[in-house]
C-alpha positions in Angstrom: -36.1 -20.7 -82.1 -37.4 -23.3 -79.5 -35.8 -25.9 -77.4 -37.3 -29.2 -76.4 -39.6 -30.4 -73.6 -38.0 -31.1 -70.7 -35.5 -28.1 -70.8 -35.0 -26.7 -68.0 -35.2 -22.7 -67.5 -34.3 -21.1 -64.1 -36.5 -18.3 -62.7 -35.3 -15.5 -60.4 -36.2 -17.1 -57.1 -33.6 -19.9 -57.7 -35.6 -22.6 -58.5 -36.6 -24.3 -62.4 -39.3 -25.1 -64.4 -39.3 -27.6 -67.7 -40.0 -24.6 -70.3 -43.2 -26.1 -71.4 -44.0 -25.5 -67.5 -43.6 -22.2 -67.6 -46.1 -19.3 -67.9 -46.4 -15.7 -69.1 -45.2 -13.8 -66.2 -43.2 -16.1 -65.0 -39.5 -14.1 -64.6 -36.4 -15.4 -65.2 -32.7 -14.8 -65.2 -31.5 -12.9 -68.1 -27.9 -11.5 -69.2 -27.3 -7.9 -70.5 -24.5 -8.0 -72.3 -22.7 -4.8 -72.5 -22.1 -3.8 -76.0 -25.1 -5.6 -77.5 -28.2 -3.6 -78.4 -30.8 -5.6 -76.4 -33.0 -6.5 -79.6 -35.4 -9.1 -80.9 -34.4 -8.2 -84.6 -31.8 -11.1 -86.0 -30.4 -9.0 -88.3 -29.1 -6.1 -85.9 -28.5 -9.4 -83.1 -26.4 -11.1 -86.0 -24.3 -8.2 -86.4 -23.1 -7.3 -83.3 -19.5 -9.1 -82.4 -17.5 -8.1 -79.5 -14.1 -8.8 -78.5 -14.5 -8.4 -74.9 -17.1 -9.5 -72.8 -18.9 -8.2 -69.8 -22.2 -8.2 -68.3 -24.9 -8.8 -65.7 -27.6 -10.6 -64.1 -30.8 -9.5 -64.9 -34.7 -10.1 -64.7 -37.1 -10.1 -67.1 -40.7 -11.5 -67.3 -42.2 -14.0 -69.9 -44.5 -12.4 -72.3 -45.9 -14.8 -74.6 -45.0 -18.8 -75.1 -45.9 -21.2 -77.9 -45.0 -24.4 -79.0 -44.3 -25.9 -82.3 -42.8 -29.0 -84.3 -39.4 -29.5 -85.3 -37.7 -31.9 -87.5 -33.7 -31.1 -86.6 -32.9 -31.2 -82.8 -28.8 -30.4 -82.2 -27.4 -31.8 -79.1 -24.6 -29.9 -77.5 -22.4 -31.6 -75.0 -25.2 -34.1 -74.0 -26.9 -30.9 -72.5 -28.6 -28.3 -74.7 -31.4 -29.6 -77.4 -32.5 -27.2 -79.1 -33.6 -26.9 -82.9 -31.1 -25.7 -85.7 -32.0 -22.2 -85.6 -32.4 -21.2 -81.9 -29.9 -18.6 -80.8 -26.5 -19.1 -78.4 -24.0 -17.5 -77.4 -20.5 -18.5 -78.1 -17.0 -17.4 -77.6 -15.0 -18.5 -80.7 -11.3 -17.2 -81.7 -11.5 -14.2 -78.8 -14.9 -12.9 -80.4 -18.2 -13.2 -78.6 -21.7 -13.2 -80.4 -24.9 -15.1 -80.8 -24.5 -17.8 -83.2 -27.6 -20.4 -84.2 -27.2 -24.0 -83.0 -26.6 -25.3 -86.3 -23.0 -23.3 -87.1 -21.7 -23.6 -83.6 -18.7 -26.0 -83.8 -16.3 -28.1 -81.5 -14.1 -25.6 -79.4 -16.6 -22.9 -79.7 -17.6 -22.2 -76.2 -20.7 -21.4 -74.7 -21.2 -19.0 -71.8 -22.8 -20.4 -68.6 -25.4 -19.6 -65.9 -22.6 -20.1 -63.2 -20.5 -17.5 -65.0 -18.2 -19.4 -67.0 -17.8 -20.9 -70.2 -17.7 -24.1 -71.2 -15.8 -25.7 -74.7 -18.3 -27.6 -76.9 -17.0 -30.6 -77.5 -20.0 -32.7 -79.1 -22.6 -32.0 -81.1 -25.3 -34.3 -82.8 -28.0 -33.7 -85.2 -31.0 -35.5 -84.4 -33.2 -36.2 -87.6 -36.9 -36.6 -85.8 -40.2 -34.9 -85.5 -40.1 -33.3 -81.9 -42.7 -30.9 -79.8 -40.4 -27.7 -79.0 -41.6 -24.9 -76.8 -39.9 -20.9 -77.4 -40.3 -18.2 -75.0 -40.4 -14.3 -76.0 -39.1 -12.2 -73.0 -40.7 -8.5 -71.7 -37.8 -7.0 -71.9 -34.0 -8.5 -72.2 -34.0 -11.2 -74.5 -32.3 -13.7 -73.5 -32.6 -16.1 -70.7 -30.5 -19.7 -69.8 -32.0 -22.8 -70.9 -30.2 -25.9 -69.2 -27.7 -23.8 -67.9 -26.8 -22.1 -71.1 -27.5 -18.5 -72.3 -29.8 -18.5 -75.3 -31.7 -16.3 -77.2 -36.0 -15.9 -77.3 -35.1 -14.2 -80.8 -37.7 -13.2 -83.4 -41.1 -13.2 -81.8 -43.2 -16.2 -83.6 -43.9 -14.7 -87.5 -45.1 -18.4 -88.5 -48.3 -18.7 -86.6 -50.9 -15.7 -86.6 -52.6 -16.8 -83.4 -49.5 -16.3 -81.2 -50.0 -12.9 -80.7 -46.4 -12.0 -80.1 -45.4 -8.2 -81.3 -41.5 -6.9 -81.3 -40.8 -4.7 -79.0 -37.3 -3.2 -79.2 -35.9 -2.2 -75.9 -36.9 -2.5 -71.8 -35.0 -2.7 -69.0 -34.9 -5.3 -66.4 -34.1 -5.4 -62.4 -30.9 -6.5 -61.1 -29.8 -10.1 -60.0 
């Protein structure tokens, strides 16, 4: 679920690093979403749909990064490049859930390090091979890449050496 070099990730003493800057301990600003188990497993994270949404600033430290190749970058309002299958989340019809790049839509909007959300209103697929960088998180799994809350989803099952595991739940300090 990576996002491209060059993205920009904010850390928790207000400043940011390009993600493939970053480095394991580095913390940065997460979102607990109340309502939504704080998990790493895509099945429980695709299940859970809310119809309110509330929440809070968090911490929570890097604990492993790796970097891959990916043939299909989506661009989202000329802001977000991420691959198809990285994680966001969306507000679409009054419901709020995680959604992967590739079925978010015009109109769906996406909610915003500043505490807002924002309507998407373009999105591009970019057919070309392209170095991508993902980030799994200590404890809350999610942080904001660009501005934008995504996901650090699955811990990296393709590549053996990674050594990522999946831990389940942790708690982070307050923002």
């Amino acid at each position: 679920m990576p996002l491209i070099g060059g993205t920009l990730i904010p850390l928790k003493d207000k400043i940011t690093k390009k993600i493939e800057d970053l480095k394991v301990d580095d913390t940065l600003i997460t979102f607990s979403i109340d309502g939504v188990k704080n998990t790493q497993n895509i099945e429980i994270l695709q299940e859970q749909v809310l119809d309110t949404f509330h929440g809070s600033f968090k911490e929570s430290k890097i604990k492993n990064i790796w970097s891959d190749k990916s043939n299909t970058i989506y661009k989202i309002n000329d802001a977000l490049l991420t691959d198809s299958s990285h994680y966001i989340y969306i507000k679409r019809i009054n419901k709020y859930y995680w959604s992967e790049a590739q079925y978010c839509m015009a109109d769906d909007e996406l909610f915003k390090i500043d505490n807002t959300w924002e309507k998407i209103h373009k999105i591009e697929n970019i057919e070309i091979k392209q170095d991508v960088y993902n980030v799994q998180m200590n404890s809350i799994y999610n942080y904001f890449a660009n501005g934008y809350l995504v996901h650090n989803g699955d811990p990296c099952t393709a590549c053996a050496s990674c050594g990522a595991s999946s831990e389940e739940e942790g708690s982070g300090g307050g923002y």
